[in-house]
Biopython code that builds the backbone (N, CA, C, O; Angstrom):
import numpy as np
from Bio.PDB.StructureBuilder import StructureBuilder

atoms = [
    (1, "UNK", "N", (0.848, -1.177, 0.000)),
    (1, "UNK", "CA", (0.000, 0.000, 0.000)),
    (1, "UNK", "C", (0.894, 1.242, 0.000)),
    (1, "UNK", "O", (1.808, 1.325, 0.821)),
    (2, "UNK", "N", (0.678, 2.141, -0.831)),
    (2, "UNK", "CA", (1.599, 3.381, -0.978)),
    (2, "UNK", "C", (1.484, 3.858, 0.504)),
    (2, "UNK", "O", (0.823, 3.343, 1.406)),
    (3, "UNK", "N", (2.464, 5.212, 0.551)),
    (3, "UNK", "CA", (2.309, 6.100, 1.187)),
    (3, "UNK", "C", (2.982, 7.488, 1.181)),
    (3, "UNK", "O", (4.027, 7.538, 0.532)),
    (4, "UNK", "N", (2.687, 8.310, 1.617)),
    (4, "UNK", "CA", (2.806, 9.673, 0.764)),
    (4, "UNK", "C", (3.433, 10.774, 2.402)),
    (4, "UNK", "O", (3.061, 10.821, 3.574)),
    (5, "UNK", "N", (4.556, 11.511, 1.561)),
    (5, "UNK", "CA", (5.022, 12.291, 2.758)),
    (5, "UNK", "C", (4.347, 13.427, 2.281)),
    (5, "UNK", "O", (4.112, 13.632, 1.090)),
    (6, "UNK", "N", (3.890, 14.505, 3.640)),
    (6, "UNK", "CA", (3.106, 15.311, 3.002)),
    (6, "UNK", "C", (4.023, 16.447, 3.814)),
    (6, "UNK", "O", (4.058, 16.552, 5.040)),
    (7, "UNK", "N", (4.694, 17.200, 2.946)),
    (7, "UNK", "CA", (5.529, 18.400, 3.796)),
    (7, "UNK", "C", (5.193, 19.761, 3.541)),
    (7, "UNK", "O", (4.937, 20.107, 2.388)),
    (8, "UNK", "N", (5.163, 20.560, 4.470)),
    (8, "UNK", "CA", (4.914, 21.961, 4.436)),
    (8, "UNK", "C", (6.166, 22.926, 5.036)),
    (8, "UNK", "O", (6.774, 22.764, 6.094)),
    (9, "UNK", "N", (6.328, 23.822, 4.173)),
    (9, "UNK", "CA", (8.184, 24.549, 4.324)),
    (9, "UNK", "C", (8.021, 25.603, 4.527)),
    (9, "UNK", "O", (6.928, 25.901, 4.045)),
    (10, "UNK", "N", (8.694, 26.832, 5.208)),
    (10, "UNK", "CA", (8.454, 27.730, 5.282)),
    (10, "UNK", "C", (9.568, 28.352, 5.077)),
    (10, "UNK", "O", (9.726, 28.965, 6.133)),
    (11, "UNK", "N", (10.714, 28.669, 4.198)),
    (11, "UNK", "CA", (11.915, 28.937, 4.160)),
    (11, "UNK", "C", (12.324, 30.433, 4.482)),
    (11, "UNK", "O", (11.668, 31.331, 3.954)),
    (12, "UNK", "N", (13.241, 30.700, 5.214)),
    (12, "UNK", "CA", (13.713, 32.030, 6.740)),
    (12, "UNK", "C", (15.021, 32.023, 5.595)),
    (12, "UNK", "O", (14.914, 33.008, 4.865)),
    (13, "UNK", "N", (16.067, 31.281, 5.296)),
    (13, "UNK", "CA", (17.174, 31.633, 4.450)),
    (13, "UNK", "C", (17.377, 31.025, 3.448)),
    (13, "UNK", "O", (17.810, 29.910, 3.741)),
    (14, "UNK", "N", (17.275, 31.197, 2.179)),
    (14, "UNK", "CA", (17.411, 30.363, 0.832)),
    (14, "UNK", "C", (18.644, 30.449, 0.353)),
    (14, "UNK", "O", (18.926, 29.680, -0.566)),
    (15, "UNK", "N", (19.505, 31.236, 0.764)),
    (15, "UNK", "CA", (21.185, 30.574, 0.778)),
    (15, "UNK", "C", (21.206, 29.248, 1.592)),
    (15, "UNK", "O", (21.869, 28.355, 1.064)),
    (16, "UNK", "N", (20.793, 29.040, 2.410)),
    (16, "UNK", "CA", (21.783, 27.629, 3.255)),
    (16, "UNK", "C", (20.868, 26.975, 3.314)),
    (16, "UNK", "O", (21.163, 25.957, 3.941)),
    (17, "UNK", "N", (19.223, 26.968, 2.803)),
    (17, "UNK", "CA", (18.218, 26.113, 2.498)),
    (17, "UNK", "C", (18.325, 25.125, 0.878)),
    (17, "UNK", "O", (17.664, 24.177, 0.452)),
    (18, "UNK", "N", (19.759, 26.094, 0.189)),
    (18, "UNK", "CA", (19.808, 25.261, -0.992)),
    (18, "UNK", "C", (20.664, 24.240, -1.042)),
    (18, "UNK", "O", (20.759, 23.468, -1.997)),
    (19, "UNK", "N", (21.601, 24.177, 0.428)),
    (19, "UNK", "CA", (22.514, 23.322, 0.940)),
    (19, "UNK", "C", (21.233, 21.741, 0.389)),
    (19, "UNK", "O", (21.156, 20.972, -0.569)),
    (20, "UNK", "N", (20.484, 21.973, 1.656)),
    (20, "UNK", "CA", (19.217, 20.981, 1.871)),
    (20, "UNK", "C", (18.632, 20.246, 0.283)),
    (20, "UNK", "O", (18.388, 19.075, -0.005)),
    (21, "UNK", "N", (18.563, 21.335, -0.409)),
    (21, "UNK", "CA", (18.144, 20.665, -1.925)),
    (21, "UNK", "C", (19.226, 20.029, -2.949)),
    (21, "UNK", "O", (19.048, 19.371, -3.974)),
    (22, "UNK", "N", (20.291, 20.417, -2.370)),
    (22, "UNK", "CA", (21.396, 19.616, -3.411)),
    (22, "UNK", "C", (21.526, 18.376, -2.406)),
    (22, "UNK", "O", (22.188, 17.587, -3.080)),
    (23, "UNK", "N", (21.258, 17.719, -1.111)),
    (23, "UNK", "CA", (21.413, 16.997, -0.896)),
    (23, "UNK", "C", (20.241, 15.908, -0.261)),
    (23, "UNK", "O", (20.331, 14.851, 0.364)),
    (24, "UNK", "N", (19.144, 16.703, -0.739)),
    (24, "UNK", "CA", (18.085, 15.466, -0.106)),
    (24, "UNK", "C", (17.584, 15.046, -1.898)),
    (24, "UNK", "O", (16.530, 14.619, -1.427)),
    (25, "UNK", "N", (17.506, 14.934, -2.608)),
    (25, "UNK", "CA", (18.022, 14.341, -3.645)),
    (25, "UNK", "C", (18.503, 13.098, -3.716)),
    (25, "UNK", "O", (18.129, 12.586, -4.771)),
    (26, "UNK", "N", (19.431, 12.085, -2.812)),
    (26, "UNK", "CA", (19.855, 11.584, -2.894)),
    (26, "UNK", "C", (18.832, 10.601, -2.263)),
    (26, "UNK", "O", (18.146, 10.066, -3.133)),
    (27, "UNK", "N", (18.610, 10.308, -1.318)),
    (27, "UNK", "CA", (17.734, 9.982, -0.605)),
    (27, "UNK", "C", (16.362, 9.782, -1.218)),
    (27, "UNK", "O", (15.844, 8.862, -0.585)),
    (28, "UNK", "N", (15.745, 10.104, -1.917)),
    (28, "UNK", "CA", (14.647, 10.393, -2.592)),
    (28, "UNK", "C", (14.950, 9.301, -3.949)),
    (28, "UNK", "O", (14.155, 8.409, -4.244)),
    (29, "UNK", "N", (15.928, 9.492, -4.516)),
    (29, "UNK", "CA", (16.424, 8.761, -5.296)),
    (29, "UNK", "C", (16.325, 6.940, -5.045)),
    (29, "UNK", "O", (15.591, 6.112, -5.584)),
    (30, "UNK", "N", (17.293, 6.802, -4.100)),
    (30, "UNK", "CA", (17.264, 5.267, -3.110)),
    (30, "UNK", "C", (16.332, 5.072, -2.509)),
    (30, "UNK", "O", (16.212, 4.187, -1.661)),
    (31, "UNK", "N", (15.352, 6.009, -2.900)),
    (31, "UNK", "CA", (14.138, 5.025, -1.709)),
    (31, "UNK", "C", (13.089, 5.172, -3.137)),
    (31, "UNK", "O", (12.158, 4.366, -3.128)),
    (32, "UNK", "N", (13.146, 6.034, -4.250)),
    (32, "UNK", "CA", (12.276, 5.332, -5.245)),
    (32, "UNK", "C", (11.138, 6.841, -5.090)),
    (32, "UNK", "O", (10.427, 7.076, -6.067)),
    (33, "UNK", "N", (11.047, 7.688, -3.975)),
    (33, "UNK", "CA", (10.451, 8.687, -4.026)),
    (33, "UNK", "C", (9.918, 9.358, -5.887)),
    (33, "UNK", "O", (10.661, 9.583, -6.843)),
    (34, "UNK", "N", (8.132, 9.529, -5.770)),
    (34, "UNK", "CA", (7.973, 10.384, -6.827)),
    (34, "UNK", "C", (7.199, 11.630, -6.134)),
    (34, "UNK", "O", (6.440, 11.749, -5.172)),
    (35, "UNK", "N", (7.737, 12.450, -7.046)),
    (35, "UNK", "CA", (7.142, 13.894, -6.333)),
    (35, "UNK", "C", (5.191, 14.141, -6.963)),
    (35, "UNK", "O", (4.994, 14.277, -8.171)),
    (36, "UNK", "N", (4.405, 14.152, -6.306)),
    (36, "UNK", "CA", (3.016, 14.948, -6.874)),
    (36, "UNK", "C", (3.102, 15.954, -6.721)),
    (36, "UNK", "O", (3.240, 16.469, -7.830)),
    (37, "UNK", "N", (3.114, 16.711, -5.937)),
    (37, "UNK", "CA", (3.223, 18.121, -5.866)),
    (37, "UNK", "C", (4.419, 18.740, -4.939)),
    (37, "UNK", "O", (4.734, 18.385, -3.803)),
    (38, "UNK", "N", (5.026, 19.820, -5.789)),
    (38, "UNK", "CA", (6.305, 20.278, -5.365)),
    (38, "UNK", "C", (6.092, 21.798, -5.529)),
    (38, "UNK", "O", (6.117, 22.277, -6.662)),
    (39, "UNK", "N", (5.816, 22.829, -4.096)),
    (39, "UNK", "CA", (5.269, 23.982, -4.661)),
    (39, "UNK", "C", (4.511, 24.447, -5.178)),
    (39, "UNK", "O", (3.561, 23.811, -4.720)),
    (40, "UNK", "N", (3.924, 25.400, -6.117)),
    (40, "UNK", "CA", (2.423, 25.426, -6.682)),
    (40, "UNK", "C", (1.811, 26.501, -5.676)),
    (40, "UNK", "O", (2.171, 26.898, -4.567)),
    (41, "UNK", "N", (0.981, 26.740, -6.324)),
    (41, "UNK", "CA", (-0.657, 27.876, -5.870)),
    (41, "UNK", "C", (-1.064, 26.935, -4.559)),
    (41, "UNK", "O", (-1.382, 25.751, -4.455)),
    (42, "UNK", "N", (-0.966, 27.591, -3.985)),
    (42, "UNK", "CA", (-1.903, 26.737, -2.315)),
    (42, "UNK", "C", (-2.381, 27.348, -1.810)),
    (42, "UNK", "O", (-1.916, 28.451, -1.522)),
    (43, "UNK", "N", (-3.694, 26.897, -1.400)),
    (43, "UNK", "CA", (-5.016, 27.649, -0.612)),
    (43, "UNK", "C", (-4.649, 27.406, 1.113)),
    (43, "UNK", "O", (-4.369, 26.267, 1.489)),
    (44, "UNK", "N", (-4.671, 28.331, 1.905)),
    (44, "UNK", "CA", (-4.165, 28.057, 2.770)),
    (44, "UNK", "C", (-5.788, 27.820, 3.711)),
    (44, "UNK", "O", (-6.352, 28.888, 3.476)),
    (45, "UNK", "N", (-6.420, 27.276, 4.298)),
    (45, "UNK", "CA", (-7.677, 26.824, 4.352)),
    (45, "UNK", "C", (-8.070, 27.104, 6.493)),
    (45, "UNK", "O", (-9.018, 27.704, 6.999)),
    (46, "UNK", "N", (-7.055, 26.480, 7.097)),
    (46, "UNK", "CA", (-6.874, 26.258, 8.480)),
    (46, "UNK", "C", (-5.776, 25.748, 8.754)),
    (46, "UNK", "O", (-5.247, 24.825, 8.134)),
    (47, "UNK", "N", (-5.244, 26.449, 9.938)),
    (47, "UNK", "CA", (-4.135, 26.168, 10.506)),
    (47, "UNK", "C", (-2.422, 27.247, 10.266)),
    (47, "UNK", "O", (-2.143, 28.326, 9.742)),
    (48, "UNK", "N", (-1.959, 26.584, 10.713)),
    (48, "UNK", "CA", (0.006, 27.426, 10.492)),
    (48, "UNK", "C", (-0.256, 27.681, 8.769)),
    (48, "UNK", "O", (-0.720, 26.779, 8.071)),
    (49, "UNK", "N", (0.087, 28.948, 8.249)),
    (49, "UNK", "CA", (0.230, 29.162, 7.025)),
    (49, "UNK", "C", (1.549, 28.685, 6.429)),
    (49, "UNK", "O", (2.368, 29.181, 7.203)),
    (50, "UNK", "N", (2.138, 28.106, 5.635)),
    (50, "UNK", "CA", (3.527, 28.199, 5.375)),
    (50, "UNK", "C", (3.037, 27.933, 3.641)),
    (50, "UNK", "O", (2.033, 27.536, 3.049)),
    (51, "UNK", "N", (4.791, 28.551, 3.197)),
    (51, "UNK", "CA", (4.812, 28.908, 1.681)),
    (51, "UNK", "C", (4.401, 27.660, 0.797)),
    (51, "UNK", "O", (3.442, 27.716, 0.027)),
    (52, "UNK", "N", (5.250, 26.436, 0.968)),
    (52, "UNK", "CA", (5.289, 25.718, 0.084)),
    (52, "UNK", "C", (4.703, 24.107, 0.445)),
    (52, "UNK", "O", (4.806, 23.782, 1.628)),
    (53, "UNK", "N", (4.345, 23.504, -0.119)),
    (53, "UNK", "CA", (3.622, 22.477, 0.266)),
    (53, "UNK", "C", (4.533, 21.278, -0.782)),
    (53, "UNK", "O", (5.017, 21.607, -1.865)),
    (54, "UNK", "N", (4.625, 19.960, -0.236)),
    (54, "UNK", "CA", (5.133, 18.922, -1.210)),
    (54, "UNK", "C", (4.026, 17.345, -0.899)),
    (54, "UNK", "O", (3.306, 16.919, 0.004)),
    (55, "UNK", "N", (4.266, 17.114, -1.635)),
    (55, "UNK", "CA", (3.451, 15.382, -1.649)),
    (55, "UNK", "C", (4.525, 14.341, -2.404)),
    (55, "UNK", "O", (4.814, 14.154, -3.586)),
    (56, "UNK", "N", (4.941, 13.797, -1.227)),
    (56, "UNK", "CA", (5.804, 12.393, -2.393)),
    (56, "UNK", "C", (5.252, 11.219, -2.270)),
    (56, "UNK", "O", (4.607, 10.704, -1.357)),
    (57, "UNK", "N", (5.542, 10.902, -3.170)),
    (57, "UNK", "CA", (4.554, 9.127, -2.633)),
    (57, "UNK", "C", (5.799, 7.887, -2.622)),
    (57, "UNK", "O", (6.849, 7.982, -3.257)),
    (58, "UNK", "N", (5.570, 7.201, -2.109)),
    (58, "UNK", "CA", (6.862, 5.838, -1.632)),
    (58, "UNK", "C", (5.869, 4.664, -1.719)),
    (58, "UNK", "O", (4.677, 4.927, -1.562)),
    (59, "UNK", "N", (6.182, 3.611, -1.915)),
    (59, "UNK", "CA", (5.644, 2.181, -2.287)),
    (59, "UNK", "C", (5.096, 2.085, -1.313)),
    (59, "UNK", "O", (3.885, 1.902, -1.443)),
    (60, "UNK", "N", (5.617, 2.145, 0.073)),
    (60, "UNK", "CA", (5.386, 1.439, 1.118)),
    (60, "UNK", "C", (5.185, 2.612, 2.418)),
    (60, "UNK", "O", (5.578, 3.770, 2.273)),
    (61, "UNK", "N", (4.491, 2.108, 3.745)),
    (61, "UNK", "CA", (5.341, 3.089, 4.824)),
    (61, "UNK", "C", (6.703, 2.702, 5.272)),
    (61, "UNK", "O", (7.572, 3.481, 5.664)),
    (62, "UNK", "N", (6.758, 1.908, 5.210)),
    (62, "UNK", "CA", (8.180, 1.311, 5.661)),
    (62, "UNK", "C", (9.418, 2.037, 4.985)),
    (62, "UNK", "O", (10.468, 2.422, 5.498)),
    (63, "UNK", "N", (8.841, 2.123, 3.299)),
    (63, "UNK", "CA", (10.083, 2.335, 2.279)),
    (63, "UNK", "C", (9.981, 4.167, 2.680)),
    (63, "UNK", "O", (10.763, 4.823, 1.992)),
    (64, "UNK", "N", (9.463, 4.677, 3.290)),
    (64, "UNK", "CA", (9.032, 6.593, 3.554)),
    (64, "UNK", "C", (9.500, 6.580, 4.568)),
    (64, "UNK", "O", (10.352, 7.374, 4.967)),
    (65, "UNK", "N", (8.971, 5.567, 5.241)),
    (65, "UNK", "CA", (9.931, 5.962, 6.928)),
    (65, "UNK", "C", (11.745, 5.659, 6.908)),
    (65, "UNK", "O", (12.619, 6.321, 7.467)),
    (66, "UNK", "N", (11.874, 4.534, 6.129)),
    (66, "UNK", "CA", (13.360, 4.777, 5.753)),
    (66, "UNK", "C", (13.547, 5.410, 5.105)),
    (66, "UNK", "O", (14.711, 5.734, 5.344)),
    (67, "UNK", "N", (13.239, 5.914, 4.344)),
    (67, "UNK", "CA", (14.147, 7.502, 3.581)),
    (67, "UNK", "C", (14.391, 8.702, 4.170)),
    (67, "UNK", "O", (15.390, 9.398, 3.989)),
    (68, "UNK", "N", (13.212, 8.999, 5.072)),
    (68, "UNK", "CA", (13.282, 9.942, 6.297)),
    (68, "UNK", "C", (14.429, 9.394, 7.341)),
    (68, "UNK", "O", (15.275, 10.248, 7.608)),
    (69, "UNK", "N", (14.529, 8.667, 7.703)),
    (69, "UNK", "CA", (15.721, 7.699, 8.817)),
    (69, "UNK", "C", (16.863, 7.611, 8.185)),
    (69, "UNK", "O", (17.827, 7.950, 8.871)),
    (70, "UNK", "N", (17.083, 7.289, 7.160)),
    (70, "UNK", "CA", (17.862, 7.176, 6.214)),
    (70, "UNK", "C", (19.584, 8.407, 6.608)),
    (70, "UNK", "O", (19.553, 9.547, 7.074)),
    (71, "UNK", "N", (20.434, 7.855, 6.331)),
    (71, "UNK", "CA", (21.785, 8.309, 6.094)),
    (71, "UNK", "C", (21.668, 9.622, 5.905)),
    (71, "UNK", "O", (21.739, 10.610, 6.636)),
    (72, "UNK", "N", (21.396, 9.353, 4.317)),
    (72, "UNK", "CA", (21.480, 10.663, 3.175)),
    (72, "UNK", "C", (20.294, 11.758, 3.501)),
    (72, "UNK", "O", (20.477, 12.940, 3.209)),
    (73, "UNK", "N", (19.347, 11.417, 3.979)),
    (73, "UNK", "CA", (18.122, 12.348, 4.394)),
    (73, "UNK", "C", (18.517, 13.064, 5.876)),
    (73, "UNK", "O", (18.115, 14.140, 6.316)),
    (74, "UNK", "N", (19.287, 12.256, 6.385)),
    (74, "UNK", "CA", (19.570, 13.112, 7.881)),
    (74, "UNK", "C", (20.926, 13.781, 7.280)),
    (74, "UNK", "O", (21.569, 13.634, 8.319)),
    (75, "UNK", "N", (21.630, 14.254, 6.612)),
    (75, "UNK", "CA", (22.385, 15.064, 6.419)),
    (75, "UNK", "C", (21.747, 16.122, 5.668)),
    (75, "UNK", "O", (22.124, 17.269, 5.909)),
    (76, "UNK", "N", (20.815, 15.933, 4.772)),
    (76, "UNK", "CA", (19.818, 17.289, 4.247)),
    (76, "UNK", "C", (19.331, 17.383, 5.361)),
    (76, "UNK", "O", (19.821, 18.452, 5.725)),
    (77, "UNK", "N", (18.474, 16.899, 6.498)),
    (77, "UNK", "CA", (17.784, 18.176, 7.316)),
    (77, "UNK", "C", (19.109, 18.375, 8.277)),
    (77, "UNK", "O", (19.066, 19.262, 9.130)),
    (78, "UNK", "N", (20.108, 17.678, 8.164)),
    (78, "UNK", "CA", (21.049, 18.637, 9.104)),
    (78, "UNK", "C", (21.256, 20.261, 8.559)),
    (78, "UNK", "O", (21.430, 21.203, 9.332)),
    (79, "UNK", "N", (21.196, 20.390, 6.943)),
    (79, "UNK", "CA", (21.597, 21.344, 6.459)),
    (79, "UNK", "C", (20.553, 22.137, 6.307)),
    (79, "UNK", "O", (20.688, 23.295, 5.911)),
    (80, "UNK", "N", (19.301, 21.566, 6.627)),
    (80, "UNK", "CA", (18.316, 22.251, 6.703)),
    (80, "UNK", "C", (17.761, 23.448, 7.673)),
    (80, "UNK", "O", (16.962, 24.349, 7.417)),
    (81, "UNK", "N", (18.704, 23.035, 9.278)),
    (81, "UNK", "CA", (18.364, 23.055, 10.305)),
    (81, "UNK", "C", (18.440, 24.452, 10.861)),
    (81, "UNK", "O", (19.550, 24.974, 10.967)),
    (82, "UNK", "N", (17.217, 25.185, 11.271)),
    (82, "UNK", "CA", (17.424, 26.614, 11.214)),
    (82, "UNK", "C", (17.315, 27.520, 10.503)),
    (82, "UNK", "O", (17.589, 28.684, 10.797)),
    (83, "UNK", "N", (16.781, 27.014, 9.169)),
    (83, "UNK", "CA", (16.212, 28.167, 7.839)),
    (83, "UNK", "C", (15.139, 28.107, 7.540)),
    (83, "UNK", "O", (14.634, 29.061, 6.947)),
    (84, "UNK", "N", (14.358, 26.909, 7.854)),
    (84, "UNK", "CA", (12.859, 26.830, 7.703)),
    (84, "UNK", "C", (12.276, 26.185, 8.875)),
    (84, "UNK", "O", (12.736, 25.547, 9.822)),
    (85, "UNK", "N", (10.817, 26.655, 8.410)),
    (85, "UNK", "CA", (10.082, 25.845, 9.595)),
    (85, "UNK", "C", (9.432, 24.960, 8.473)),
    (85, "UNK", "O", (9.036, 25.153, 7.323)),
    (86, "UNK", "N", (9.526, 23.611, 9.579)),
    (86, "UNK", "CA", (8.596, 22.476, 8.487)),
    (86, "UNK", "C", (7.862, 21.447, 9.026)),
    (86, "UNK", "O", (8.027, 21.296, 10.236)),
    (87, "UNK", "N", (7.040, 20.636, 8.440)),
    (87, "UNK", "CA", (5.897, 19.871, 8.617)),
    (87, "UNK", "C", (6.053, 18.659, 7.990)),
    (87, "UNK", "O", (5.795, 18.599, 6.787)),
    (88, "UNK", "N", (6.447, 17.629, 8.611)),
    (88, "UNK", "CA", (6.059, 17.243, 7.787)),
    (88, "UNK", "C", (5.380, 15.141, 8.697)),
    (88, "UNK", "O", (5.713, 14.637, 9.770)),
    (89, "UNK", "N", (4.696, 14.750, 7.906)),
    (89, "UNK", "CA", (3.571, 13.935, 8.043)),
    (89, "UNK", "C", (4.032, 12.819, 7.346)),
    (89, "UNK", "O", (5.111, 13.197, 6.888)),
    (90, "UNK", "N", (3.734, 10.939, 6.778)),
    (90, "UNK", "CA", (3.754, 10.245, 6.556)),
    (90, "UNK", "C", (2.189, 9.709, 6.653)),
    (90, "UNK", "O", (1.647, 9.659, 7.758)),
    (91, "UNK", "N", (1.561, 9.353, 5.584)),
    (91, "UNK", "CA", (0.542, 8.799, 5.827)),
    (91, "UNK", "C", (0.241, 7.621, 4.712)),
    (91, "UNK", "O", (0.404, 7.827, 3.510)),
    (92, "UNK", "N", (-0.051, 6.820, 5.051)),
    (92, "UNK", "CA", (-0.104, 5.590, 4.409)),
    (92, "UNK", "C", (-1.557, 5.410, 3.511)),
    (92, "UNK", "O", (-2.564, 5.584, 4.197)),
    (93, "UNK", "N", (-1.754, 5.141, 2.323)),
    (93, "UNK", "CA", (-2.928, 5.284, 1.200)),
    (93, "UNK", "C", (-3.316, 4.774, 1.736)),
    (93, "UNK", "O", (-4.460, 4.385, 1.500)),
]
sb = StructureBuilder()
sb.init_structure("model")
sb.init_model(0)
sb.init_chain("A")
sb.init_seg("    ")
for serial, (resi, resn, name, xyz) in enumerate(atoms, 1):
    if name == "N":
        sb.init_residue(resn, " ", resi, " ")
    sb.init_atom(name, np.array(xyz, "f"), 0.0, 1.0, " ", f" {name:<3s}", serial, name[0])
structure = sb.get_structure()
């Protein structure tokens, strides 16, 4: 059964937030990650407003929760750490 990370970003510095995008890439890659939505027009409806919204979907929860756990994914939010605020969720189809 798929499952889909659902993240919400709010990016504070886009110099050292692009650290984060040259390296969570990798990670995304090895675990098979496809992106549905990456950014885009978003209705902000209820709740914390933030800029950007993502949806990835992964085969499995298992195969999402390891990519998040994962090596290569904990060195992007290391580089992440302190330029945005973020959200983010795992939920299984």
């Amino acid at each position: 059964m798929s499952a889909y990370w659902i993240a919400h970003v709010t990016i504070h510095d886009m110099k050292r937030y692009k650290k984060y995008m040259q390296l969570a890439p990798a990670a995304f890659q090895k675990y098979g990650a496809k992106f549905l939505a990456r950014g885009g027009k978003a209705l902000n409806l209820e709740g914390q407003e933030f800029e950007r919204h993502v949806v990835i979907e992964f085969v499995d929860l298992a195969t999402a929760q390891a990519c998040y756990d994962s090596e290569e994914y904990g060195l992007a939010r290391a580089a992440r750490e302190g330029c945005a605020d973020v959200m983010i969720s795992i939920v299984e189809a």
